[in-house]
C-alpha positions, 0 to 999 in steps of 0.5 A, spaced: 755 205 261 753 207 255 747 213 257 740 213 252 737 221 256 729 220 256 729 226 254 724 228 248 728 232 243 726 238 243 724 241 237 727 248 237 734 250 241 740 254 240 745 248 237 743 242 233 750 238 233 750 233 228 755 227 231 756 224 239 764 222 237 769 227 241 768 234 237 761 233 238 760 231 244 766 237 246 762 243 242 756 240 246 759 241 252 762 248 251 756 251 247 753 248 253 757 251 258 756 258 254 749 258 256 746 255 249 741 249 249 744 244 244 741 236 242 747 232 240 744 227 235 747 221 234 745 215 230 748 210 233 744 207 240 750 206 243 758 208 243 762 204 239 766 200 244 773 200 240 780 205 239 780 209 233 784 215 235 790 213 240 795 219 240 793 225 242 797 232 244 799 237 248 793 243 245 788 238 245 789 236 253 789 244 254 782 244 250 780 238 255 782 241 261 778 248 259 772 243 258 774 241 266 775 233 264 783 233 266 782 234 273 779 226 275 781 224 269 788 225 267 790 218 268 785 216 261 792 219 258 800 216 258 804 221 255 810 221 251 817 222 256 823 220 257 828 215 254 822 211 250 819 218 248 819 221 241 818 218 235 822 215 230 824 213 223 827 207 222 829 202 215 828 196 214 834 193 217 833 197 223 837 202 222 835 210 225 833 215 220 831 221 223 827 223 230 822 228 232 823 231 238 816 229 243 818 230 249 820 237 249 818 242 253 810 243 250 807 251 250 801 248 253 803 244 259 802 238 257 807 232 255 807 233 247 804 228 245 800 223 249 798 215 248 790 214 250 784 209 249 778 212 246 772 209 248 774 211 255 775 218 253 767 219 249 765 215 255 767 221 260 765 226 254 759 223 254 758 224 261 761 229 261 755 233 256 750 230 259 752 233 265 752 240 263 745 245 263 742 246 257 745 239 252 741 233 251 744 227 248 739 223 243 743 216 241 738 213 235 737 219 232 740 220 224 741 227 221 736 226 214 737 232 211 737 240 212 730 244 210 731 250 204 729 254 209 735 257 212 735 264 214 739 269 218 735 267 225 736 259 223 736 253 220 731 247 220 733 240 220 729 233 220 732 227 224 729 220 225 729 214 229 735 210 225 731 204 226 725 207 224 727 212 218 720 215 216 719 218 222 722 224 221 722 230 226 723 236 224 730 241 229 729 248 228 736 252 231 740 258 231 746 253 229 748 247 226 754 244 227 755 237 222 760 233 226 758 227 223 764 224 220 768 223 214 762 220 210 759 226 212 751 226 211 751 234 212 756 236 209 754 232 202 746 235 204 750 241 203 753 240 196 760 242 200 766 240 195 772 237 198 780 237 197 784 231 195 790 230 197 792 226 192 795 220 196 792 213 199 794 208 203 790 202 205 793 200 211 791 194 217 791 198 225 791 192 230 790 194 237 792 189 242 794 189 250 801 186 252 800 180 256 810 181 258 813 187 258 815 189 252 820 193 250 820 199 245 826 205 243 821 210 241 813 212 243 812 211 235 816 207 229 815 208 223 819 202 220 820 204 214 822 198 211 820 197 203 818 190 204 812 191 209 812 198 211 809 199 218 808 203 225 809 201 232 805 206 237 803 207 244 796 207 244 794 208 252 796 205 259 797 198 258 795 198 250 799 198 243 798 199 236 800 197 230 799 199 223 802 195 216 800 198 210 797 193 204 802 191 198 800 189 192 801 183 192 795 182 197 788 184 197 785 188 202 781 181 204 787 178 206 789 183 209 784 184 213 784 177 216 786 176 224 791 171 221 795 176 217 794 181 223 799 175 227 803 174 222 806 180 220 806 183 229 810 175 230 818 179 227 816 184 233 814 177 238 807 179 239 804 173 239 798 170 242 801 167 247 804 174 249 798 179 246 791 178 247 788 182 240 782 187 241 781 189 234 783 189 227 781 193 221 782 195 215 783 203 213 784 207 207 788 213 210 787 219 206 788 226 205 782 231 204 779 238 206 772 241 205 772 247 201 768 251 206 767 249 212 760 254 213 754 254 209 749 259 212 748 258 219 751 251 218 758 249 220 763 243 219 767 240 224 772 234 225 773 229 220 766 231 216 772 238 214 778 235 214 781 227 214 789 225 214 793 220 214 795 218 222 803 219 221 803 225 225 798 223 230 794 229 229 787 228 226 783 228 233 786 233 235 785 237 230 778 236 230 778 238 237 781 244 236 775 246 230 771 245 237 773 250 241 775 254 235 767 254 234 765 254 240 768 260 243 765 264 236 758 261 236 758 263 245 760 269 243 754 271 237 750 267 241 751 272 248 751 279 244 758 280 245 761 279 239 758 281 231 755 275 227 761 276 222 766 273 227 764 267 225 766 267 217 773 267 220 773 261 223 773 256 216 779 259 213 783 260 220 783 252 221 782 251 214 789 254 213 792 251 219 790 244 218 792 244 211 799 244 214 798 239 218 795 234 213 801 236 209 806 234 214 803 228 215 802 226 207 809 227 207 810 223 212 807 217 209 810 218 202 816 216 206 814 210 210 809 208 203 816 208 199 815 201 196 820 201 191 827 197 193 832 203 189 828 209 191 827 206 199 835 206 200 836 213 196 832 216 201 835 212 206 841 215 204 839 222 204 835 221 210 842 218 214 846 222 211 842 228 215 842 226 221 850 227 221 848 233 222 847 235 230 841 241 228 838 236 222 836 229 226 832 232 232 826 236 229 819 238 232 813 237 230 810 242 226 807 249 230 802 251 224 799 258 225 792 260 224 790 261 217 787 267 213 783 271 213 784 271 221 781 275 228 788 276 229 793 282 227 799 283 224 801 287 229 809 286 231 814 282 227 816 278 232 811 273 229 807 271 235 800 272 232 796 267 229 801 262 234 800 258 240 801 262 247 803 258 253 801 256 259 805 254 264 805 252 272 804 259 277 803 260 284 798 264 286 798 265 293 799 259 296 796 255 291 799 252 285 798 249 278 796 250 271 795 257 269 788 256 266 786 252 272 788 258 277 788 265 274 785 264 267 779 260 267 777 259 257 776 266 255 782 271 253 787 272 257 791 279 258 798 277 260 804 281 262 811 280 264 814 287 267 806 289 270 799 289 272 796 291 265 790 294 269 795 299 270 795 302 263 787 300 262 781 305 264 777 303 267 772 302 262 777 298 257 778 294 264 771 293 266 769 291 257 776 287 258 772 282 263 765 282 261 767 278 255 770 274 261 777 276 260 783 275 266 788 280 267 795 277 269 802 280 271 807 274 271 813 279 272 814 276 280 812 282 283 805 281 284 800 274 286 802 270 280 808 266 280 812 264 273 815 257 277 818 254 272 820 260 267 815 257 261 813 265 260 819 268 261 821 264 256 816 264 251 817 272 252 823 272 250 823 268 244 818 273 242 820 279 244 814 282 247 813 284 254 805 282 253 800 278 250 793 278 248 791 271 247 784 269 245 780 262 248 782 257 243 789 259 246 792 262 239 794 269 240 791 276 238 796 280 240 803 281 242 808 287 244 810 291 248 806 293 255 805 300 253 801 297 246 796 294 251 790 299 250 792 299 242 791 292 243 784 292 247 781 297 242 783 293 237 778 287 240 773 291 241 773 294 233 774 286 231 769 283 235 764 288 234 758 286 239 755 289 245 761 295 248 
């Protein structure tokens, strides 16, 4: 049931977020959870009823599961594990060329990679933001322009009805945030360049549901077949994708017709007696970034910053990681408990970050997109011929770290800063769960293995320590938490630290030794430069 608030919008508020998708929709619920007043305002009245993103991975639930959504509704996500797990390249005759190892143990708690139905997950959000204090959802509203008034205290927007554009109304907040899509009105009204890749492929996604069982070696294929490269993926319970990329003998019209979609699942056995068709379309896969993802008080998020191609299975993902980059900064500021300046960090950290991933991706679709019958089985070749090799033909998806400049320090060498810190299941007396479910909560996270970090706190850094909503832990075994399945032990020792500091968006700050506690909690305080 799509929801249209009888709520007027409001003409002065904290946040205007630009953008009802999921990285609006998330940033509205976390800003609102932060304690600011948000209008979410989106242009079309109703949600779009059909899938575009379909994987998404372990960081990403993690972040959802801080928003409070996974506790009702972890059966929206089928996760890639066991013998159909991981992901899979193979040529043209069907032959394996390399996997990537998805069903590893994921840092954050979560299968690595997951298999959703999107409509399904924006309809929770929605509800999701509409039960939150302070945010308001308004469909039918388009983002116009930006006035030239932006100060430090604010910026001012006109938005509309879409079905009644001169009627303007006139937002003033403190922040917006342009989360409105990869033809973004924002960040063109802004003037903000944008970096291209260099690589595009039209390709056609069909989404269809499977009426027989059906029988896959993988979570996603990537056929590497120069006569019709294609992709064959989970794309959530009870559901399947594929993607075909368009030759040059065959213009994007042909393509785009539902007879082509038939004709081309058919050497797979998905036909219309065995699949009923959802959707099919044609989309021109891509590799680009916004050059600066902050303007005044104006900030990009989601694909309004950054498109890739899907190979990777990481573009909402990432979109939801800029959400709660954002929010946490944005709640922050907003509370005093953190100098404005914080926020010029949060472009080039993700910026730097998600240019690794795109990376990755666009490599990833130079191999599948090789169209050229000699060069095809050159890197066939290669491709078999490192997989001999026991180390070479299981990999991990990328692990990027932030990018600079970044709120986290070099401290040690062990590298743990600017990465992903764990969460794993605990016993806390005698319940048991996530970590972030029973101790932690979203803000920081003061972590150690050999004891209480209060011990080597004075009260003071303590009691600072909690007031920005930070969690003190000792997952040694000596005290309530309990590591039950080692997921901190092992982390430590792979970094060679006793201790770590890791912020609400679950990078960390910080790592060392137990004795660098208070150096680390000093050194917050000095960064983050609000109240004390």
């Amino acid at each position: 049931m799509n929801h249209t608030p009888a709520a007027p919008l409001r003409p002065a508020v904290d946040c205007v977020v630009v953008g009802g998708g999921p990285v609006g929709l998330l940033t509205a619920v976390f800003l609102g959870r932060a304690g600011l007043t948000v209008s979410v305002v989106e242009r079309w009245p109703q949600r779009y009823p059909l899938p575009r993103a379909c994987t998404i991975d372990h960081e990403a639930l993690r972040i959802l599961q801080a928003a409070g959504l996974m506790e009702e509704h972890i059966d929206l996500f089928e996760p890639s594990q066991g013998e159909r797990g991981g992901y899979e390249f193979r040529n043209g005759e069907g032959e394996l060329l390399q996997a990537i190892d998805w069903n590893r143990i994921a840092e954050s708690g979560w299968a690595n990679t997951n298999g959703f139905y999107q409509p399904e997950l924006e309809a929770v959000l929605e509800d999701l933001a509409l039960a939150t204090p302070g945010v308001t959802v308004h469909r039918g509203w388009t983002f116009q322009s930006l006035e030239h008034d932006q100060n430090p205290e604010g910026v001012s927007a006109l938005v509309a009805p879409t079905e009644q554009p001169d009627e303007h109304v006139r937002l003033r907040a403190r922040w917006l945030v342009g989360a409105d899509g990869a033809n973004s009105a924002v960040r063109s009204g802004l003037g903000i360049g944008v970096g291209d890749s260099g690589f595009e492929a039209d390709w056609l996604v069909v989404d269809y549901e499977p009426l027989a069982e059906e029988k896959w070696s993988a979570f996603v294929t990537q056929y590497c077949d120069p006569a019709q490269p294609a992709t064959a993926v989970n794309s959530g319970p009870g559901r399947r994708r594929f993607e075909f990329m368009r030759r040059a003998d065959m213009t994007v019209e042909e393509l785009g017709e539902e007879a082509t979609a038939w004709r081309l699942m058919a050497p797979w056995g998905v036909t219309p007696q065995t699949a009923r068709l959802e959707r099919h379309a044609v989309y021109t896969f891509r590799g680009r970034w916004a050059h600066t993802w902050r303007e005044g008080n104006v900030f990009l998020a989601g694909d309004a910053a950054h498109l890739m191609p899907p190979f990777m299975g990481q573009g909402l993902c990432s979109g939801l990681r800029d959400a709660r980059a954002l929010a946490w900064r944005l709640g922050m500021v907003h509370r005093g408990l953190a100098a404005p300046a914080v926020l010029d960090t949060y472009g080039p950290e993700r910026t730097g970050h998600v240019r690794e991933i795109i990376d990755e991706a666009v490599a990833a679709g130079r191999v599948i997109c090789e169209l050229d019958v000699d060069r095809a089985a050159a890197r066939d070749a290669e491709m078999k011929r490192r997989s001999l090799d026991p180390d070479a033909v299981t990999r991990e998806p990328p692990h990027p770290r932030l990018g600079e400049p970044t709120l986290s320090p070099s401290l040690t060498t062990g590298g743990a800063e600017g990465g992903l810190a764990p969460q794993g299941r605990v016993q806390d007396a005698d319940q048991v769960g996530l970590f972030d479910d029973l101790v932690a909560g979203e803000g920081w996270q003061l972590i150690s293995r050999v004891g209480d970090p209060a011990e080597v706190l004075d009260d003071e850094d303590t009691s600072w320590f909690r007031r920005i909503g930070g969690v003190l832990a000792d997952v040694s075994g000596a005290g309530h938490i309990k590591d039950l399945d080692g997921a901190y032990a092992r982390w430590f020792a792979k970094h060679d630290c006793e201790v770590l500091l890791a912020r609400p968006d679950f990078y960390v700050f910080a790592a060392g030794e137990h004795t660098d506690i208070p150096r680390f909690v000093s050194l917050l305080r000095r960064t983050l430069g609000g109240l004390t």
